[in-house]
C-alpha positions as CSV (number, residue, x, y, z in Angstrom):
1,X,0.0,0.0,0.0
2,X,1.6,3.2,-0.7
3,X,2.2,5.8,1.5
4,X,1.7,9.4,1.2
5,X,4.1,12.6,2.5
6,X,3.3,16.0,2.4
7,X,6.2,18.3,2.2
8,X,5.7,22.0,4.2
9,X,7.8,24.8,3.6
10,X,7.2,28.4,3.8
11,X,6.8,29.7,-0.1
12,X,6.7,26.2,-1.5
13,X,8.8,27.1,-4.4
14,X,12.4,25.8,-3.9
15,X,13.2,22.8,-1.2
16,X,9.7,21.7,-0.3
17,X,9.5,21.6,-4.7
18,X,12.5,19.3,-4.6
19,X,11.9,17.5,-1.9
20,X,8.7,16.4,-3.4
21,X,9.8,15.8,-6.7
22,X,12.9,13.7,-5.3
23,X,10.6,11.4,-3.1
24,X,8.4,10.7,-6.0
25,X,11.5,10.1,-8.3
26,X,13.8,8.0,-6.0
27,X,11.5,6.1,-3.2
28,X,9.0,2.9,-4.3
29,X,5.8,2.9,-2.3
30,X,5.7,6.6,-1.4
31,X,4.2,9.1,-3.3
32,X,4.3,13.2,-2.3
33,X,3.4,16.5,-2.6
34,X,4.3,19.7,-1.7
35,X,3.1,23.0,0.0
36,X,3.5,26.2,1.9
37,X,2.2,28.4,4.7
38,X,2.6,31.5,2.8
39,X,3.0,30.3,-0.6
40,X,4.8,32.5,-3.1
41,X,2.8,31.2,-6.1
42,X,6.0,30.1,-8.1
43,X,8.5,27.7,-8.7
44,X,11.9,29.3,-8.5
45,X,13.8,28.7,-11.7
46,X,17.0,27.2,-10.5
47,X,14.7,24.4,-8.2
48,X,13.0,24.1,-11.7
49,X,16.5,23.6,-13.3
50,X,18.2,21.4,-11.0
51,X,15.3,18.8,-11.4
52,X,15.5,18.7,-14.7
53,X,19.2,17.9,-14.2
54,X,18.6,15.4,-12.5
55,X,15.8,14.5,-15.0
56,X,13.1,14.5,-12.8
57,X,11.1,17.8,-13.4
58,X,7.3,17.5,-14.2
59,X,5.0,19.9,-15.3
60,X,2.5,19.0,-12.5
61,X,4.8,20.7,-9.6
62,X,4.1,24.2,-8.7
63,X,3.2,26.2,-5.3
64,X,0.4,25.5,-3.9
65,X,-1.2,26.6,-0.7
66,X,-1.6,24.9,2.5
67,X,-5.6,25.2,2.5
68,X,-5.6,23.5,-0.5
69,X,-4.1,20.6,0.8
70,X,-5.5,20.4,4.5
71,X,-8.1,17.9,3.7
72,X,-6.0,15.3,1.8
73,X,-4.8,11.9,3.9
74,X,-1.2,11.5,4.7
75,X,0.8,9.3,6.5
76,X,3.5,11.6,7.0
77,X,3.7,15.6,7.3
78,X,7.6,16.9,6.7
79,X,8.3,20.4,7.1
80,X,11.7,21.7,5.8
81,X,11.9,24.9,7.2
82,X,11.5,26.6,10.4
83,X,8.7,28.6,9.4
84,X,6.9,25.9,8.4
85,X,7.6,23.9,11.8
86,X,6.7,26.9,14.0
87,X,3.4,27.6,11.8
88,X,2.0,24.0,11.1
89,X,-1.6,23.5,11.2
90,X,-3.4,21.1,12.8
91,X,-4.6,18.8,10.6
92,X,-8.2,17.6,10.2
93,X,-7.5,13.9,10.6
94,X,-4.0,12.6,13.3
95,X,-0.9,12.3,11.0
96,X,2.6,12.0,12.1
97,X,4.6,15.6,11.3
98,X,8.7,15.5,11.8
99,X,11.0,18.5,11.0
100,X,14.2,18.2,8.9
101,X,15.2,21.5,8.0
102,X,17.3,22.9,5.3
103,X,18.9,25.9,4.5
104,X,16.9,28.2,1.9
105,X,19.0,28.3,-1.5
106,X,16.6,31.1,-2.5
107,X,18.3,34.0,-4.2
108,X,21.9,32.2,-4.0
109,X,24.0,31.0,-6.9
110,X,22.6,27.6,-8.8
111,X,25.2,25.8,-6.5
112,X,23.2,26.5,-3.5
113,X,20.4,24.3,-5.1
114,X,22.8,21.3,-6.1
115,X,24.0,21.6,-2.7
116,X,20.3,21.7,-1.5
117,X,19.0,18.6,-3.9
118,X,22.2,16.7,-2.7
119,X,21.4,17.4,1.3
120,X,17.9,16.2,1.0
121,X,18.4,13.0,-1.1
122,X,20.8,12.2,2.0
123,X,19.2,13.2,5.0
124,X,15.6,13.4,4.0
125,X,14.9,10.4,2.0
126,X,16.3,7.7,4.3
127,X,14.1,9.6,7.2
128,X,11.1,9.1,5.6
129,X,11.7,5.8,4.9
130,X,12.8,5.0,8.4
131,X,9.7,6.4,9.7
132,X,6.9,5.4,7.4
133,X,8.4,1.8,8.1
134,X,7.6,1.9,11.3
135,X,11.7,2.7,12.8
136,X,10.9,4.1,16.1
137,X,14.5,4.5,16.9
138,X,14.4,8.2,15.2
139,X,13.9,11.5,17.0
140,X,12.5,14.1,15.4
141,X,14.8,16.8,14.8
């Protein structure tokens, strides 16, 4: 049965963006999606361009708000940055939230997002696996 993730960032347009489109890419059984707080209504172009790099871009991913999103069932509720983790909802139904936070490569050199894509494929992915297979070993951080 899969599982679904919902990544929470504040403007939903750089690390919760790749962070979605990486789980969806790289981990079998566990589908995601993406949203923020206070979303900025855009896809920043160098998240857009790393995942195409890394061939893995779709159309589909864009900002989207967190009211749009409340209502939908999911197993697991990230948030990525600290805005997010300070500011998340309570959610209509009881779902498991953890916080994994990265540093915002908004408005830095295309680097900053390789660096970014790179940090969450290491620390992120193997989290959410670990949790949504029932590893109580993990704290949330």
């Amino acid at each position: 049965m899969d599982k679904k993730v919902l990544i929470l960032c504040t403007g939903n347009s750089c690390r919760s963006i790749i962070a979605e489109a990486l789980i969806n890419a790289e981990l079998k059984g566990i589908s995601a999606e993406s949203s923020g707080v206070k979303a900025s209504g855009r896809v920043n172009p160098n998240a857009k361009r790393v995942l195409e790099t890394e061939g893995i871009w779709k159309d589909e991913y864009h900002s989207k708000t967190l009211d749009t999103m409340i209502d939908n069932d999911y197993d697991l509720v990230v948030t990525v940055c600290g805005h997010a983790q300070e500011t998340c909802p309570m959610f209509p139904k009881p779902v498991k939230t953890i916080h994994v936070g990265f540093d915002d490569p908004d408005g830095k050199e295309f680097e900053a997002f390789e660096a970014t894509l790179a940090e969450i494929r290491s620390i992120l992915l193997p989290k959410i696996q670990k949790v949504l297979s029932g590893d109580n070993t993990l704290q949330d951080t």
